[in-house]
C-alpha positions in Angstrom: -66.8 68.6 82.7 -70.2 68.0 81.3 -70.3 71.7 80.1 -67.4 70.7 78.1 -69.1 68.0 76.5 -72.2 70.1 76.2 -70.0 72.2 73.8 -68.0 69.6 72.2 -71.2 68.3 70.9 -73.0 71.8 70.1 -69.6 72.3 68.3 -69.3 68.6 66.4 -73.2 69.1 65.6 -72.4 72.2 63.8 -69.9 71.2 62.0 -71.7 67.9 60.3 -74.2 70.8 59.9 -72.1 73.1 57.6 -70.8 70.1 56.2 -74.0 69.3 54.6 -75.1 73.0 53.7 -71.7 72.5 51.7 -72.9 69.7 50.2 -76.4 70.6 49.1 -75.2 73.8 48.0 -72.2 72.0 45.6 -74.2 69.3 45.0 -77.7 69.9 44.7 -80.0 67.7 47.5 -80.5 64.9 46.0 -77.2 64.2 44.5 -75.6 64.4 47.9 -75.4 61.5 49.6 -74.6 60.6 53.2 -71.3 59.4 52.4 -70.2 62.6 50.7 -71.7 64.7 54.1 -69.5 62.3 56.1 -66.4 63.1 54.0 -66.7 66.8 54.1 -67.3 66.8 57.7 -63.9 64.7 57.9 -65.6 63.1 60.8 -66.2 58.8 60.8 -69.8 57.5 59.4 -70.4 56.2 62.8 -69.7 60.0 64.5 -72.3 61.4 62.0 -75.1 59.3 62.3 -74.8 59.6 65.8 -76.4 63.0 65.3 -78.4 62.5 62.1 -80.0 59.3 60.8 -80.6 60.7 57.4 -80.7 63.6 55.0 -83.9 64.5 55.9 -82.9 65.0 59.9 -80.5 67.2 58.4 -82.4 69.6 56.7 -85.1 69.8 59.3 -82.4 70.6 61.9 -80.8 73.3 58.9 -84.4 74.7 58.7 -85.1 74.8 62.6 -82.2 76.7 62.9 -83.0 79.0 60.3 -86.1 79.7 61.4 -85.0 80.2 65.1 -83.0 83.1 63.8 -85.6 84.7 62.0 -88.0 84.5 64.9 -85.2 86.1 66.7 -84.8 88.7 64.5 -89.1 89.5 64.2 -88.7 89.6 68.1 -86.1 92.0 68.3 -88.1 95.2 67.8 -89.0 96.7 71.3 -91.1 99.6 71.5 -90.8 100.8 67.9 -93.9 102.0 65.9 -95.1 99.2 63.6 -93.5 101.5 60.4 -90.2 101.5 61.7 -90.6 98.0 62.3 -91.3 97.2 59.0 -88.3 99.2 57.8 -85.6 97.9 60.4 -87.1 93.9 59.5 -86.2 94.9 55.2 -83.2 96.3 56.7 -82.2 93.1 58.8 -83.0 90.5 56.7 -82.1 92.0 53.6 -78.5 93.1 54.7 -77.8 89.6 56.2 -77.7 88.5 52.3 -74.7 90.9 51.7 -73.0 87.9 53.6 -71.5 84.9 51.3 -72.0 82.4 54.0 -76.0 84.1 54.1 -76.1 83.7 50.5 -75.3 79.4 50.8 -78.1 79.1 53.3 -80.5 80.7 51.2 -79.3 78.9 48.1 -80.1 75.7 49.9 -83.7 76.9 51.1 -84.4 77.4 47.5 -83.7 73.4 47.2 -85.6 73.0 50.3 -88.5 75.0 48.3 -88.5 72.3 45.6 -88.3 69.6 47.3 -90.8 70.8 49.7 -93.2 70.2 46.4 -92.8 66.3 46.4 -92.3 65.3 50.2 -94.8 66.0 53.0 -92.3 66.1 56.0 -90.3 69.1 54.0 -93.8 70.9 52.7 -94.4 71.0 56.9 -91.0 72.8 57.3 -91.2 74.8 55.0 -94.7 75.9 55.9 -93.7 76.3 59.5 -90.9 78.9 58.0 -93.7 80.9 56.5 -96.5 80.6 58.6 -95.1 81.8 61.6 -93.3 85.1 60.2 -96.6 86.1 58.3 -98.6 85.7 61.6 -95.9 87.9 63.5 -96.3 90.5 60.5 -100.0 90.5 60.0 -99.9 91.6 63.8 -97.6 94.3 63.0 -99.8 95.9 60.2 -103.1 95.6 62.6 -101.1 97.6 65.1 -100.2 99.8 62.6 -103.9 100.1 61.6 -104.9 100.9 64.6 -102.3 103.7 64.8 -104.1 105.2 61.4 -100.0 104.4 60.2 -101.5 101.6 56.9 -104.9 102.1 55.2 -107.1 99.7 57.4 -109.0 98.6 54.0 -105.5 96.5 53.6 -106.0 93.2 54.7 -103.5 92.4 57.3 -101.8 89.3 56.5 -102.0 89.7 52.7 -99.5 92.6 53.4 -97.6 90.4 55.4 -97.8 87.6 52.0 -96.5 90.6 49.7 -93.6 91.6 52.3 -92.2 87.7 52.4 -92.9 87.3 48.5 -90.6 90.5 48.5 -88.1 88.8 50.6 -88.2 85.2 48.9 -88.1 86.7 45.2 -85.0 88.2 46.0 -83.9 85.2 47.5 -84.4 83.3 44.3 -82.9 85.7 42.2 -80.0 86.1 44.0 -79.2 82.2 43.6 -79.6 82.5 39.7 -77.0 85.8 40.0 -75.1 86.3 42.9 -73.9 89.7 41.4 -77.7 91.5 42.3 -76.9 94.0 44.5 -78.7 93.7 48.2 -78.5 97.5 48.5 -80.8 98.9 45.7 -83.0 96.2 46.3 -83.4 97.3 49.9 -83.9 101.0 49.0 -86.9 100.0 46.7 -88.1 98.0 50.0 -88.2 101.1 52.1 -89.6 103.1 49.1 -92.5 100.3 49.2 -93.1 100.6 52.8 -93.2 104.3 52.5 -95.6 104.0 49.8 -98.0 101.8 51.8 -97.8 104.3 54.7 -98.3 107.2 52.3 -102.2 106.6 51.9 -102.8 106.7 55.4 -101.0 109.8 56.2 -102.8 111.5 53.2 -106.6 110.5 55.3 -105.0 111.7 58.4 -104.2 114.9 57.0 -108.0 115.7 54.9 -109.0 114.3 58.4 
């Protein structure tokens, strides 16, 4: 029984979850109130709060999740060489905003973004949600230094900045249009990773 509870809840969490996301996303953050998170969740005040004292809670739990999956996906690259990492990571994240329900969530981080400007808890989140994947890549690039695979005059975690800027911008865009196109944008990421690969395998060769 108490796995069956475990899941109820897990399952009643989510949903006052994508209640919200429906919210913000419709609404905007700060024009969505509690009240209107309980109504779309269909669930009583008293069943919501039980899981989130505030707005705030909400997002932090939205961007923990978020960020879990992303650490998930930077994990998920075995023994590949750090090129082919790079390229699967463009390929994985990018493709994922093909998906409408994608597309909300990232919508919402772009909220998240601007509110992140005016309150210190959200700057900390939204911090965390870059911080971490820039450390993960800068590794990536040293490895691929080492392996003579990116010019080693490169510093490692400004190449990792560029890679995210790449991935945010399109984020933002995409929220002002959602008729961009993920796949050219994806083949101009691989063209960009092939280009910063390219110097270093012209040294190797005059090497």
């Amino acid at each position: 029984m108490p796995k069956v509870n475990d899941e109820h809840r897990a399952a009643r969490r989510q949903q006052i979850l994508d209640a919200a996301t429906a919210c913000f996303t419709r609404e905007g953050f700060h024009r969505t109130t509690m009240q209107d998170i309980v109504g779309e969740a269909g669930l009583s005040a008293g069943a919501v709060y039980g899981y989130f004292k505030s707005k705030d809670d909400i997002i932090e739990e939205i961007s923990a999740e978020r960020h879990a999956r992303e650490r998930e996906l930077l994990s998920r690259t075995g023994d590949l060489a750090p090129a082919e990492i790079l390229r699967r990571l463009a390929r994985e994240f990018l493709g994922s905003l093909s998906e409408r329900k994608e597309q909300k969530r990232r919508r919402l981080g772009v909220q998240v973004w601007a509110e992140a400007l005016r309150e210190p808890r959200v700057m900390r989140l939204v911090r965390r949600g870059v911080d971490e994947p820039v450390r993960l890549l800068a590794g990536v690039v040293k490895d691929a230094q080492k392996r003579g695979e990116i010019p080693a005059s490169l510093e490692p975690e400004a190449v990792a900045r560029a890679i995210v800027a790449l991935f945010h911008g399109f984020i933002l865009q995409q929220s002002w249009d959602p008729r961009v196109a993920v796949g050219p944008y994806l083949a101009v990421m691989e063209t960009v990773v092939d280009a910063l690969l390219k110097p270093a395998r012209a040294e190797r060769k005059r090497t």
